[in-house]
N, C-alpha and C positions, 0 to 999 in steps of 0.2 A: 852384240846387244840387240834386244827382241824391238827395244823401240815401246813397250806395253810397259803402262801404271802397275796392270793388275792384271795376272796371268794365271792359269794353270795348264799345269804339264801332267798327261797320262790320268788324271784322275780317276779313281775308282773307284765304287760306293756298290756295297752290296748289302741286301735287305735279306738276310740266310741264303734260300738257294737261286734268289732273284739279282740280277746284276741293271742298277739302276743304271749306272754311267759305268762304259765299259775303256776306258782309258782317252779322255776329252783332253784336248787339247784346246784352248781358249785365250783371246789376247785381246784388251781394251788399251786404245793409245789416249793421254792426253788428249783434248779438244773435239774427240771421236763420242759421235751417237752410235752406238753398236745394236742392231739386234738379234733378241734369241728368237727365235721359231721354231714352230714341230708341234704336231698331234698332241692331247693328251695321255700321258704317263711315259709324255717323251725323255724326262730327266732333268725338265728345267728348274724346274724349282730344289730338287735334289744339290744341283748344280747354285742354285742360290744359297741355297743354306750353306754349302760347303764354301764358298768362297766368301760370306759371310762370319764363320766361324762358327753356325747354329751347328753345323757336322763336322765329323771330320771323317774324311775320306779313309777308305779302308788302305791305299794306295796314292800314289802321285802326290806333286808339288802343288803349294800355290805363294805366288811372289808378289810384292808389294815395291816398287822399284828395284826390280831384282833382286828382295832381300827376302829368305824362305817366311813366311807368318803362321807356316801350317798349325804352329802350337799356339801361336798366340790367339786371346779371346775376343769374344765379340764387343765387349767394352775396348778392349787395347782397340783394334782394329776400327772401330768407332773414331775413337779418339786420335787415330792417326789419320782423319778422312776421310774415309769408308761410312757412305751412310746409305740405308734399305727401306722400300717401301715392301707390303705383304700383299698377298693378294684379297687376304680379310682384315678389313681394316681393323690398325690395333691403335685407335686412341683414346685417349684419357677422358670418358666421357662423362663424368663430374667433373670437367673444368672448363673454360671459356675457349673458345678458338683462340684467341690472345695466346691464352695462358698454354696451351699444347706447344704451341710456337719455343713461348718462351724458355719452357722447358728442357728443348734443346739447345739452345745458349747457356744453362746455369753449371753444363759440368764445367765450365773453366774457370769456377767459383766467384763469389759475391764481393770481394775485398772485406778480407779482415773478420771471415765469419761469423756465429751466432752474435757476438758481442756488436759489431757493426749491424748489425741486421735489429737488433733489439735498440741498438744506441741512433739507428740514421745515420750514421757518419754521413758525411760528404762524399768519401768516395762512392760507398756503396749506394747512394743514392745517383749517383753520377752514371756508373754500371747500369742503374736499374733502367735509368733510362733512355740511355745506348739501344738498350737492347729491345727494352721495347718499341721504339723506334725501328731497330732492325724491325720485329716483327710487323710492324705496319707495314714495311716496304712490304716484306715478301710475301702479306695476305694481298696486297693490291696486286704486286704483281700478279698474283696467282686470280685476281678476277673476282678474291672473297673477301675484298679489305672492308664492305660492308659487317661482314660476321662476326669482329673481333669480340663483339661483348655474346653472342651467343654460346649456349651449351654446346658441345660437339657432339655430346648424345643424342641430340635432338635434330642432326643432320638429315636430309637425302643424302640417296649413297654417291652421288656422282660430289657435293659441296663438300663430304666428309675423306673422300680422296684428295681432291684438292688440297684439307689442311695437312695429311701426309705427308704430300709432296711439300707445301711451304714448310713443315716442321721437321722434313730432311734436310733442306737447302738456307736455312733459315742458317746457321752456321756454315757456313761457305764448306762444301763438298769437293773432296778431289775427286773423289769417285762415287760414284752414283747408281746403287742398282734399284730400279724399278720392276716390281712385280707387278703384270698388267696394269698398268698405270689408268689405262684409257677407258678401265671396262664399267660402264655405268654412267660415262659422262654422256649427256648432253652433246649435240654439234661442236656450238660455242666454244664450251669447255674443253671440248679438243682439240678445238684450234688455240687456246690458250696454253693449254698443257704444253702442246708442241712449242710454241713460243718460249714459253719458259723452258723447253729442252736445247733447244738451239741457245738461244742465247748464255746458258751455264757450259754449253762445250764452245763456242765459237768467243764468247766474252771472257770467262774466265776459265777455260782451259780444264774445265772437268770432264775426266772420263767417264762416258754413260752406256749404262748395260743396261737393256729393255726386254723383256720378256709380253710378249703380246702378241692377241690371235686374232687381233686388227691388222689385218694386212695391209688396208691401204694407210694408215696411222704409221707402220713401221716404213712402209713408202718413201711416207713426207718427211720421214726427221731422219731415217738411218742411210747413213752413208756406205756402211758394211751391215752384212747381215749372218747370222752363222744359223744354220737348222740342223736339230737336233732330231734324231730316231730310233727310238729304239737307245739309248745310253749312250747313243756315238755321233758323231760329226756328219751330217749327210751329205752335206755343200756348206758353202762359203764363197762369198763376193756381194758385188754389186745386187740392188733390191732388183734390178731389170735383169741380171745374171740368175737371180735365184728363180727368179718366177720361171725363167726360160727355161731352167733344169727340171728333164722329164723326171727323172730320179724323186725330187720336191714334188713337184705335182700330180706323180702318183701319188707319194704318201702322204702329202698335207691338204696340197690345194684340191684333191678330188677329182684330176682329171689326166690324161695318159700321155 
């Protein structure tokens, strides 16, 4: 046993006669901050989408406690989980910060549908606000519990990551992928961020995938690191391991 949530084995993804990821090999454990790294059109995001379910690889596995999910969708995979941030933010920008939040809490539905929802019942009025309740926690935590009643269209770009990320985790995550999470924040905000990354792998036990070209950001939070090059695995280890490999630092950090 790999010991990994969410793995892929051999991955391949080819764009006609261009080979994005040329058989990747990839493992996030439980409680683990993981980061991607690598140049751009290194294959990270290729590598997002496929273990997201937004692709599907031309080749290789990918497993979800050792269980193959290659076919299954991004909704199944969602709903088992598995939640993503993009690296262009995609939120609902006629609705309130609140309401993006809340949104990911309503797929496990409202008690007793349209009729309940029309009628007030008591439970679903109970649910309603559970939940939103959840969502206050996790704009405060996230540093934006001020923002609830604003537009999210109306964001800067570093306040409208942050609702991302609460509108990921806002329904408890086993797994976690962040596409540059860090890029647009603020200082502040990135010490928050990381806060709230540490404490979802070390408090509840979520597996977190980072992709980010903050190097000192993947530093602070990743305990492992994996860089990608060119569609393949360049290294792998510790953030002081990676930095030290000449291999990496010709090809990412810029120096020999």
């Amino acid at each position: 046993m790999s010991g990994f949530v969410l793995e892929a084995r051999g991955v391949v993804v080819r764009f006609g006669g261009v080979t994005a990821l040329g058989g990747v090999d990839l493992g996030v454990r439980a409680g683990e901050v993981c980061g991607l790294i690598g140049p751009n059109g290194a294959g990270k995001t290729t590598l997002f989408d496929v273990l997201s379910g937004i692709r599907r690889p031309d080749r290789g596995r990918l497993l979800l406690d050792g269980v193959d999910i290659g076919r299954r969708s991004p909704v199944w995979r969602a709903r088992h989980g598995m939640r993503r941030t993009f690296q262009r933010q995609q939120l609902f920008g006629q609705l309130s910060v609140a309401d993006n939040v809340l949104v990911a809490q309503e797929w496990r539905g409202g008690g007793g549908g349209l009729a309940a929802d029309l009628l007030a019942r008591p439970g679903r009025r109970a649910r309603e606000r559970a939940r939103r309740a959840r969502g206050e926690e996790v704009l405060a935590d996230c540093g934006i519990g001020d923002l609830g009643a604003s537009y999210a269209g109306g964001l800067p770009v570093g306040q409208a990551r942050m609702v991302e990320v609460a509108r990921a985790v806002a329904d408890p995550p086993r797994v976690l992928l962040l596409d540059e999470p860090a890029s647009g924040l603020s200082g502040p905000e990135r010490a928050r961020l990381a806060q709230v990354v540490r404490r979802l792998a070390e408090e509840e036990g979520c597996a977190v995938l980072l992709v980010e070209h903050d190097v000192a950001f993947v530093t602070a939070v990743c305990a492992r690191v994996v860089v990608l090059d060119l569609g393949a695995v360049l290294a792998e280890g510790t953030p002081a391991e990676v930095r030290a490999d000449p291999r990496v630092r010709e090809a990412y950090l810029g120096t020999a």
